[in-house]
C-alpha positions as CSV (number, residue, x, y, z in Angstrom):
1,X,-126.2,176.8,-163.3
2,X,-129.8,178.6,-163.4
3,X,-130.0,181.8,-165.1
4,X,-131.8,184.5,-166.2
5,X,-130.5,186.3,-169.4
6,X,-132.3,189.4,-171.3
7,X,-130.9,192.0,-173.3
8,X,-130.2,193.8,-169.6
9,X,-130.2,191.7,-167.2
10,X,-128.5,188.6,-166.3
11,X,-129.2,186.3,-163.2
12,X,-127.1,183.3,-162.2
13,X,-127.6,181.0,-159.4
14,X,-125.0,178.0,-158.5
15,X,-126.0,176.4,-155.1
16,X,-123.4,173.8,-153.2
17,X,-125.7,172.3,-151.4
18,X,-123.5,170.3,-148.2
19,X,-125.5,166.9,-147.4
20,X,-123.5,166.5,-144.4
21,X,-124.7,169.5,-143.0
22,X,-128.7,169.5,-143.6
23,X,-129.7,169.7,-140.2
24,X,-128.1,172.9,-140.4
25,X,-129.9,176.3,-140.5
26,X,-127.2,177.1,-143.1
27,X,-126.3,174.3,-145.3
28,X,-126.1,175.8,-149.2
29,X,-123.9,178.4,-150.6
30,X,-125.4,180.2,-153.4
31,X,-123.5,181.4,-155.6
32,X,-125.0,184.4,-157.6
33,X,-124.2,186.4,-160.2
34,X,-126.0,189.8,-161.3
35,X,-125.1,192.0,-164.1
36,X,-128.2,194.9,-164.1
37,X,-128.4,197.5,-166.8
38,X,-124.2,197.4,-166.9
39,X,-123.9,196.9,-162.6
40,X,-122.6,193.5,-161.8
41,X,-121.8,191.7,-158.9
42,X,-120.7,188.2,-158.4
43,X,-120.7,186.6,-154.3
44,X,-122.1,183.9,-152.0
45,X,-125.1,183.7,-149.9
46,X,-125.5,181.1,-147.6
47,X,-129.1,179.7,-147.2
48,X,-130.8,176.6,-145.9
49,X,-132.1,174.3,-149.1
50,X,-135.3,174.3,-147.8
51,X,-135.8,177.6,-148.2
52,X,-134.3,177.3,-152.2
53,X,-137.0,174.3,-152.4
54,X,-140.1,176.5,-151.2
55,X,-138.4,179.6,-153.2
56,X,-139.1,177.7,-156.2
57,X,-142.4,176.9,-155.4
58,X,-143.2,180.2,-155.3
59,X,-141.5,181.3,-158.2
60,X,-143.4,178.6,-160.2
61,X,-146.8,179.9,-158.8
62,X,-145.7,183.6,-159.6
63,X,-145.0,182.4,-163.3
64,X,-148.0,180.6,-163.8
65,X,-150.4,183.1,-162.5
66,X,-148.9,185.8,-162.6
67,X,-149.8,187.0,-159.0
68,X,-147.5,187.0,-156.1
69,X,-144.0,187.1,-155.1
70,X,-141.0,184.6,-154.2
71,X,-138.2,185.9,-152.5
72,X,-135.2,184.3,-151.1
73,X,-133.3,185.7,-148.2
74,X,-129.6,185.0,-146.3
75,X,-130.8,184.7,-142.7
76,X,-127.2,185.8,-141.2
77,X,-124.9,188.8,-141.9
78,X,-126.2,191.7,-144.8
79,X,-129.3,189.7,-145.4
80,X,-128.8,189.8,-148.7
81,X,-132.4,188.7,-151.1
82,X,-133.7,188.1,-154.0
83,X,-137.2,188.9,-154.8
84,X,-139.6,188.2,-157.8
85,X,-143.0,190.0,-157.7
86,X,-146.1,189.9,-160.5
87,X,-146.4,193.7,-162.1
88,X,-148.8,194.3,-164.7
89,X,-148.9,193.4,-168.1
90,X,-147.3,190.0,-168.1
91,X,-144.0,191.4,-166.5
92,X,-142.2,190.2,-163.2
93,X,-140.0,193.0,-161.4
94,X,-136.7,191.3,-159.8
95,X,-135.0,193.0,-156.7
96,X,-132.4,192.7,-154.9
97,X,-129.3,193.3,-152.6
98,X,-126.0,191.5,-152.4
99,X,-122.7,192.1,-150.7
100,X,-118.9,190.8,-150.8
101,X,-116.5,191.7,-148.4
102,X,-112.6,191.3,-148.2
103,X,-110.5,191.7,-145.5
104,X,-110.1,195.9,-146.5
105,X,-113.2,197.0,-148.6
106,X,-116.8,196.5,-148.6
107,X,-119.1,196.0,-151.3
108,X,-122.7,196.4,-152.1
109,X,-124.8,195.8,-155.0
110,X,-128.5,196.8,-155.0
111,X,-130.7,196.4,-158.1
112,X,-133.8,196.3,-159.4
113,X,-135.3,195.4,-163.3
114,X,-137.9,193.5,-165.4
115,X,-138.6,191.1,-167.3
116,X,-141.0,189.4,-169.3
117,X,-142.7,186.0,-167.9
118,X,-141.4,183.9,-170.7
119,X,-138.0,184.6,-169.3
120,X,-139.0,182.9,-166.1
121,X,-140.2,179.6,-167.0
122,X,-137.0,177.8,-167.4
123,X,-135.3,179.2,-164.5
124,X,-138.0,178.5,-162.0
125,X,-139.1,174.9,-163.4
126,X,-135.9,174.3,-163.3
127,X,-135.0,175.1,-160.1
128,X,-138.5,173.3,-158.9
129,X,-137.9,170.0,-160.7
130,X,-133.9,170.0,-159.2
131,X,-135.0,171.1,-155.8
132,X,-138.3,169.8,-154.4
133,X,-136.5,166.4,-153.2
134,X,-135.3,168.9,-150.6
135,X,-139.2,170.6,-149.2
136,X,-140.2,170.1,-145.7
């Protein structure tokens, strides 16, 4: 599990990454969690690892300069995305959207907050270190 955790905000990512299945456009389910000033939602996007792999890349360039953003998109269905960008003052602003949907209801999460760069380091060299095996 990679996460993000402040005093409001929370961020978890759990990929299944299926070998078999690389070729694939879509070949990783990410599981991720978000709980955002009290709002929380939990679901899967599917995503090609590639795209995790180059992700983390950019969220390791974001952290280190500050400058930039990384953002990390399901090509199929809602679209739902994840996306870090620089703000001022040593801060990073997270975004997103995410949906779940059952056979009855549908539901939709979309969020935005802050953190302080020291929050992303471990996430996004973690993520880098476990994932660049995978880069084009």
């Amino acid at each position: 599990m990679y996460c993000i955790k402040t005093e409001n905000f929370y961020l978890g990512f759990r990929p299944y990454v299926y070998q078999n299945y690389l070729r694939a456009p879509v070949n990783t389910n990410l599981e991720v969690e978000i709980i955002s000033y009290g709002f929380s939602a939990k679901t899967v996007i599917d995503i090609d690892i590639r795209k995790l792999a180059a992700f983390a890349v950019y969220l390791n360039r974001l952290y280190e300069s500050l400058s930039g953003s990384a953002r990390l998109e399901e090509p199929y269905g809602e679209q739902g995305y994840i996306e870090f960008e620089a703000s001022a003052r040593g801060h990073v602003k997270i975004e997103g959207r995410l949906a779940k949907y059952t056979a009855e209801y549908a539901q939709r999460l979309q969020f935005q907050n802050e953190i302080d760069q020291t929050n992303l380091k471990n996430f996004a060299q973690s993520l880098l270190a476990d994932f660049t095996a995978y880069m084009e």
